[in-house]
C-alpha positions, 0 to 999 in steps of 0.5 A: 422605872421607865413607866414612872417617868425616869430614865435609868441607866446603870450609872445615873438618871438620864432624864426625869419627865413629869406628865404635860398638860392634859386637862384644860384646868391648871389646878388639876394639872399642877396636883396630876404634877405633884402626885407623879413626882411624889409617886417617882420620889417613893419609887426612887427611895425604894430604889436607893434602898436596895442598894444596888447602885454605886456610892457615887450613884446614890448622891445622884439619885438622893438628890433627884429624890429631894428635887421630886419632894421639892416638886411635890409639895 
């Protein structure tokens, strides 16, 4: 999941990175943002439900997804 931005281990995400600045305009930055985050948010959700990780591995990633969704509205 690295190409997406997210850092996995085994364990839990070690790091999300959303895109930096790359166009001078602010309002094309903010949606380039918003589609990564919602792009990693899916790519996450797919991920939990394969069900591959721990139980208490899984509270960790549902709540990097909600942040993402918070992050892609």
């Amino acid at each position: 999941m690295k190409e997406y931005g997210a850092y996995l281990t085994t364990e839990k995400i070690i790091a999300i990175e959303l895109p930096e600045r790359h166009h001078d305009s602010a309002r094309h930055n903010r949606e380039v943002r918003k589609a990564k985050a919602d792009l990693l948010a899916r790519n996450l959700r797919c991920h939990i439900d394969s069900g591959k990780q721990k139980p208490e591995d899984r509270w960790v990633l549902e709540k990097a997804v909600e942040v993402l969704a918070r992050q892609s509205k």
